[in-house]
C-alpha atoms as an extended CHARMM CRD file, in Angstrom:
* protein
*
       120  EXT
         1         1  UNK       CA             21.1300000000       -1.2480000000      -16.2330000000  PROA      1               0.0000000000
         2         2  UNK       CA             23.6950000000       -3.4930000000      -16.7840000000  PROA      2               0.0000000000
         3         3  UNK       CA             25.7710000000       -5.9270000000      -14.2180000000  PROA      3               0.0000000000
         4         4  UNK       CA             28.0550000000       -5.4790000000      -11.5050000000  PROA      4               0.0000000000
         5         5  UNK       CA             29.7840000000       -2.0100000000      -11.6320000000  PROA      5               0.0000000000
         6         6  UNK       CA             33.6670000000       -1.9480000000      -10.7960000000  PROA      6               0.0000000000
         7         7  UNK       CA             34.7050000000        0.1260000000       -8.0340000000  PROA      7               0.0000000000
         8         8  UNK       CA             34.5940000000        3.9880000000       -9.1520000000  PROA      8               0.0000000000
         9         9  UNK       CA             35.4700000000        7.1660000000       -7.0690000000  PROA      9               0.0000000000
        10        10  UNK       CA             31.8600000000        7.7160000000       -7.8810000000  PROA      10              0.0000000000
        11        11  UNK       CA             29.9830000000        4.1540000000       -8.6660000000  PROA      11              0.0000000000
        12        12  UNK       CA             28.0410000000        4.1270000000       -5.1630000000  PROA      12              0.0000000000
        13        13  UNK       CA             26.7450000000        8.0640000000       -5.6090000000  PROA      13              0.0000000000
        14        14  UNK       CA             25.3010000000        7.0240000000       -9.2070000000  PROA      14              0.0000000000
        15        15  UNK       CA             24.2480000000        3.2930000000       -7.8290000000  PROA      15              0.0000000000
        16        16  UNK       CA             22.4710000000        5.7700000000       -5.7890000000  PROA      16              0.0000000000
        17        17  UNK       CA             21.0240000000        7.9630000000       -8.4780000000  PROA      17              0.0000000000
        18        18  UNK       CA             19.8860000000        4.4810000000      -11.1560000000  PROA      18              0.0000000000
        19        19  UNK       CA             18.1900000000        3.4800000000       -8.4700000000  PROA      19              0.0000000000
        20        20  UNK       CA             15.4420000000        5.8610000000       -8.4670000000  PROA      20              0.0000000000
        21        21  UNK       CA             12.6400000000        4.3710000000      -10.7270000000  PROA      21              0.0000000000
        22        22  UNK       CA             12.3130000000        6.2620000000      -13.8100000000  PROA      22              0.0000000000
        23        23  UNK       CA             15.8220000000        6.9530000000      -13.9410000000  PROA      23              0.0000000000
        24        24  UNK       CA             17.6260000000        5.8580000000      -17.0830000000  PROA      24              0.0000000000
        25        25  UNK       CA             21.2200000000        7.2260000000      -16.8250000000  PROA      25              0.0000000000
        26        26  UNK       CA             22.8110000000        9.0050000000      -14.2790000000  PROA      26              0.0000000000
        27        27  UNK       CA             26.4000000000       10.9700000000      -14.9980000000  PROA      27              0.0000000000
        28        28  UNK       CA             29.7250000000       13.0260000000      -13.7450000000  PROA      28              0.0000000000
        29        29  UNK       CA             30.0710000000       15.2290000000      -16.1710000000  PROA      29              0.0000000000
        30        30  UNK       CA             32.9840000000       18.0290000000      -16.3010000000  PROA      30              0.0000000000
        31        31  UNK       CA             31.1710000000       20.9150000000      -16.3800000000  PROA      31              0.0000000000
        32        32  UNK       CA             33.8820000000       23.4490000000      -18.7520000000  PROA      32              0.0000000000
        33        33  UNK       CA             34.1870000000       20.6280000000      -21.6150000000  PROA      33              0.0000000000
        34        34  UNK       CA             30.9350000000       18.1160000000      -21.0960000000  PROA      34              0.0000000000
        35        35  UNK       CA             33.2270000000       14.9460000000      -20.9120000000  PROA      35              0.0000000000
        36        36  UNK       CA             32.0640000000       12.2380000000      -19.2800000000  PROA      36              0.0000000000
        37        37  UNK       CA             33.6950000000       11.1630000000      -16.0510000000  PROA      37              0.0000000000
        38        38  UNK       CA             32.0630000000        8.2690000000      -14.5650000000  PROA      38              0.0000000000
        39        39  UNK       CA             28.4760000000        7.0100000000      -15.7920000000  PROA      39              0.0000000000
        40        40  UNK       CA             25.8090000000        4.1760000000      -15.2810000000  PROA      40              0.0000000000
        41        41  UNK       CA             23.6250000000        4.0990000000      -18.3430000000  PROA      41              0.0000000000
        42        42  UNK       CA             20.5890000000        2.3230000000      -20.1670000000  PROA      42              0.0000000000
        43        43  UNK       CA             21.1140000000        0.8750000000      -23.6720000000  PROA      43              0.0000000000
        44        44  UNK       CA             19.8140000000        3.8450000000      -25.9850000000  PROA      44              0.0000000000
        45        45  UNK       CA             21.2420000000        6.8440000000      -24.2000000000  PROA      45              0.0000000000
        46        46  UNK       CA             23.3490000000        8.9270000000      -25.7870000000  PROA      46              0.0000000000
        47        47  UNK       CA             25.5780000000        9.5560000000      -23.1220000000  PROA      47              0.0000000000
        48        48  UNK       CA             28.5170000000       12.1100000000      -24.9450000000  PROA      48              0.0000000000
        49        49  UNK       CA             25.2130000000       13.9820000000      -26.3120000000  PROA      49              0.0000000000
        50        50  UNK       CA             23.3150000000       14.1680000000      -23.3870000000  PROA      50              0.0000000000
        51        51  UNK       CA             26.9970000000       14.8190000000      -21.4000000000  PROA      51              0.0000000000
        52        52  UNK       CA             28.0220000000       17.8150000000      -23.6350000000  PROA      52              0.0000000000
        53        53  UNK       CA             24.4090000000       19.6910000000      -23.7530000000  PROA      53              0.0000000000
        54        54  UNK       CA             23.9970000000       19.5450000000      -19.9700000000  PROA      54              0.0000000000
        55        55  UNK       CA             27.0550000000       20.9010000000      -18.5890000000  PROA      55              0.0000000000
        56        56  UNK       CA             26.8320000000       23.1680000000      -21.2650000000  PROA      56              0.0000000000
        57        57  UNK       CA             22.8950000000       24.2770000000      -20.1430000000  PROA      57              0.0000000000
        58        58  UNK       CA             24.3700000000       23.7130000000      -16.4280000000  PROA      58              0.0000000000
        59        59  UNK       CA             27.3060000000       26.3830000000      -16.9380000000  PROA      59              0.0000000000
        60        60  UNK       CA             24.7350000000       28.6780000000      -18.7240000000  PROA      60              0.0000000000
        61        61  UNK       CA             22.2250000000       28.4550000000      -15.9870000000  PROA      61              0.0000000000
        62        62  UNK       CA             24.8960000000       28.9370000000      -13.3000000000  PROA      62              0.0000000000
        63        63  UNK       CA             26.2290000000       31.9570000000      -15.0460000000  PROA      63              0.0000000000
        64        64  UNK       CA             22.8850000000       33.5520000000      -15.7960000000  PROA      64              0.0000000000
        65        65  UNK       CA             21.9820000000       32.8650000000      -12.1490000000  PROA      65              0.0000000000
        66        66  UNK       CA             25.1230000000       34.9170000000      -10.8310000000  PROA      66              0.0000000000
        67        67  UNK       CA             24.7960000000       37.8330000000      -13.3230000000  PROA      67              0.0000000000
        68        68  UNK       CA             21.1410000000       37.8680000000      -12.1390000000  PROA      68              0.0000000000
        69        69  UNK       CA             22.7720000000       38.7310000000       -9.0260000000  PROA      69              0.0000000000
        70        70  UNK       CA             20.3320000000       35.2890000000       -7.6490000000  PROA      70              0.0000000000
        71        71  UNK       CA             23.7480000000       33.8900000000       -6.0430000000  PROA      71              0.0000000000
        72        72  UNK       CA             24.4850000000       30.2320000000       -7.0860000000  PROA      72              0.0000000000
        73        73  UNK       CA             22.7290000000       27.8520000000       -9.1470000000  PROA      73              0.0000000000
        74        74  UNK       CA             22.4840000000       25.0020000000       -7.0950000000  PROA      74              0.0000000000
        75        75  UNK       CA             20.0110000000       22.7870000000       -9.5060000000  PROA      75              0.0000000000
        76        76  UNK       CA             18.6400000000       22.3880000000      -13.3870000000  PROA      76              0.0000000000
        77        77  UNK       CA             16.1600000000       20.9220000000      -14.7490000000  PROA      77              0.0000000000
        78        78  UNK       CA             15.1370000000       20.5680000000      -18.6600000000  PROA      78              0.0000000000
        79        79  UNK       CA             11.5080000000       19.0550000000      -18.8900000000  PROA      79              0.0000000000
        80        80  UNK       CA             11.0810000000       17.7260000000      -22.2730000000  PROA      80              0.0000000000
        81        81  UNK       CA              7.7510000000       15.4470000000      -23.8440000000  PROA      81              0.0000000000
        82        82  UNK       CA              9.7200000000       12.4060000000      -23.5350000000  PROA      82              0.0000000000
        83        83  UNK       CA             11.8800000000       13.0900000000      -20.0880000000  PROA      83              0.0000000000
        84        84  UNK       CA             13.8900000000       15.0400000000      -18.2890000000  PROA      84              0.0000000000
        85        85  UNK       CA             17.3850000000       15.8540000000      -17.8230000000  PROA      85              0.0000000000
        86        86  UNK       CA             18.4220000000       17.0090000000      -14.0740000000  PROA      86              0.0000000000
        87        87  UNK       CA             21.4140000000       18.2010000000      -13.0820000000  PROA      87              0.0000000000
        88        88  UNK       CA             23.4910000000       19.6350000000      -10.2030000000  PROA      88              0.0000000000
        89        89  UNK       CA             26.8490000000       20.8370000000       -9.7880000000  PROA      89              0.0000000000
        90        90  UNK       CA             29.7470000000       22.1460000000       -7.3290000000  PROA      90              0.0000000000
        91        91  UNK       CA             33.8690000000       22.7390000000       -8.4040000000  PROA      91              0.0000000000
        92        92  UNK       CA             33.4720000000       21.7040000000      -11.8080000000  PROA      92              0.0000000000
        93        93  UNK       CA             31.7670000000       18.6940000000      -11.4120000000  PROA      93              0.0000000000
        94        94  UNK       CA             28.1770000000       17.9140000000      -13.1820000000  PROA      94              0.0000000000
        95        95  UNK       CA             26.0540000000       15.5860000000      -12.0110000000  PROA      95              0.0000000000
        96        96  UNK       CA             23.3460000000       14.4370000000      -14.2610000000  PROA      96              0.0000000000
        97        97  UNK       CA             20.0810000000       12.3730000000      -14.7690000000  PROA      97              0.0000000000
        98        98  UNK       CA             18.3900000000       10.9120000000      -17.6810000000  PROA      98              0.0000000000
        99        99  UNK       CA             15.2450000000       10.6120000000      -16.2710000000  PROA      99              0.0000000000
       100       100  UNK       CA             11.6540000000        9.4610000000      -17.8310000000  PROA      100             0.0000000000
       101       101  UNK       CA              8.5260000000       11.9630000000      -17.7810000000  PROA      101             0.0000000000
       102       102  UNK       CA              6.6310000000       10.4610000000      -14.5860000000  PROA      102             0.0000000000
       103       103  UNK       CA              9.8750000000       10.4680000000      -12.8070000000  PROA      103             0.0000000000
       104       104  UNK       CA              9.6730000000       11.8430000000       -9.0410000000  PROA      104             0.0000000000
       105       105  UNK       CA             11.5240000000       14.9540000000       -9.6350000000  PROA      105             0.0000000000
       106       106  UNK       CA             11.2570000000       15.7440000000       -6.2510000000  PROA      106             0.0000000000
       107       107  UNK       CA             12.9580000000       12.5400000000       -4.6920000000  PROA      107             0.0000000000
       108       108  UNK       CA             15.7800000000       12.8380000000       -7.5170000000  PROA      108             0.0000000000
       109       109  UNK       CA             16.3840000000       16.7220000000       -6.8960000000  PROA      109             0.0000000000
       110       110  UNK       CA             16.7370000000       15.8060000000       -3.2940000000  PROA      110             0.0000000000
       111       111  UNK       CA             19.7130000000       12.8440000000       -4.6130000000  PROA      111             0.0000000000
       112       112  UNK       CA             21.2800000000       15.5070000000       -6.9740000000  PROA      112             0.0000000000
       113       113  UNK       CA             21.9880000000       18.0520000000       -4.6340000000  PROA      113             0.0000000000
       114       114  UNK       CA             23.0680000000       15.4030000000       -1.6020000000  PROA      114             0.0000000000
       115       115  UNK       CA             25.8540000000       14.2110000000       -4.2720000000  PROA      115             0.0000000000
       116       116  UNK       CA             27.0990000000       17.6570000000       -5.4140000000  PROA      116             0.0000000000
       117       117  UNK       CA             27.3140000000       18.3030000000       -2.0590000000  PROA      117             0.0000000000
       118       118  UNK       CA             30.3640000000       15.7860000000       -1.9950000000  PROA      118             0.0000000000
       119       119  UNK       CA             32.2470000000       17.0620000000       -5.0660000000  PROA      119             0.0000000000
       120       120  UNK       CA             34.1000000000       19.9580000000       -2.0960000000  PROA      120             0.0000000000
């Protein structure tokens, strides 16, 4: 990660987040158009790519979830060879983590959902 952050609305919830080991970028995203909000990110991540495809999964998921008649989508997670993208969201807001493949999903689920719960 890179130095001292200046004050954000959310800087302390992804301080939070980039603190988890194995965690290389954590996001707001807005959730209708992918665009970046607020961020704390490693050299080499693509944040506007990584931005756009998970609110775009995210929406998808919560949709599907819904139709299914499941009731809210509350968490997603995309487990890839090389990572994992994780992501949680409430009122439009997306929050998302870059995360590599022997992250604690677990712990970081736990941080995704505690955040989203402040986006009311």
């Amino acid at each position: 990660m890179t130095g001292p952050r200046t004050p954000t609305p959310f800087g302390s919830l992804l301080d939070t987040l980039t603190r988890q080991r194995g965690v290389k970028a954590g996001m707001v995203v807005s959730e209708s158009d992918g665009i970046i909000i607020d961020s704390n990110m490693q050299i080499g991540v693509h944040g506007d790519r990584v931005a756009a495809l998970a609110a775009s999964l995210y929406r998808k998921a919560r949709m599907s979830a819904t139709a299914a008649g499941l009731g809210t989508a509350t968490f997603f997670q995309l487990e890839a060879e090389r990572g994992r993208l994780c992501a949680a969201g409430r009122n439009d807001l997306v929050v998302v983590v870059v995360t590599e493949a022997q992250a604690n999903v677990g712990l970081i689920r736990m941080e995704l959902l505690r955040a989203a719960e402040g986006f009311a």
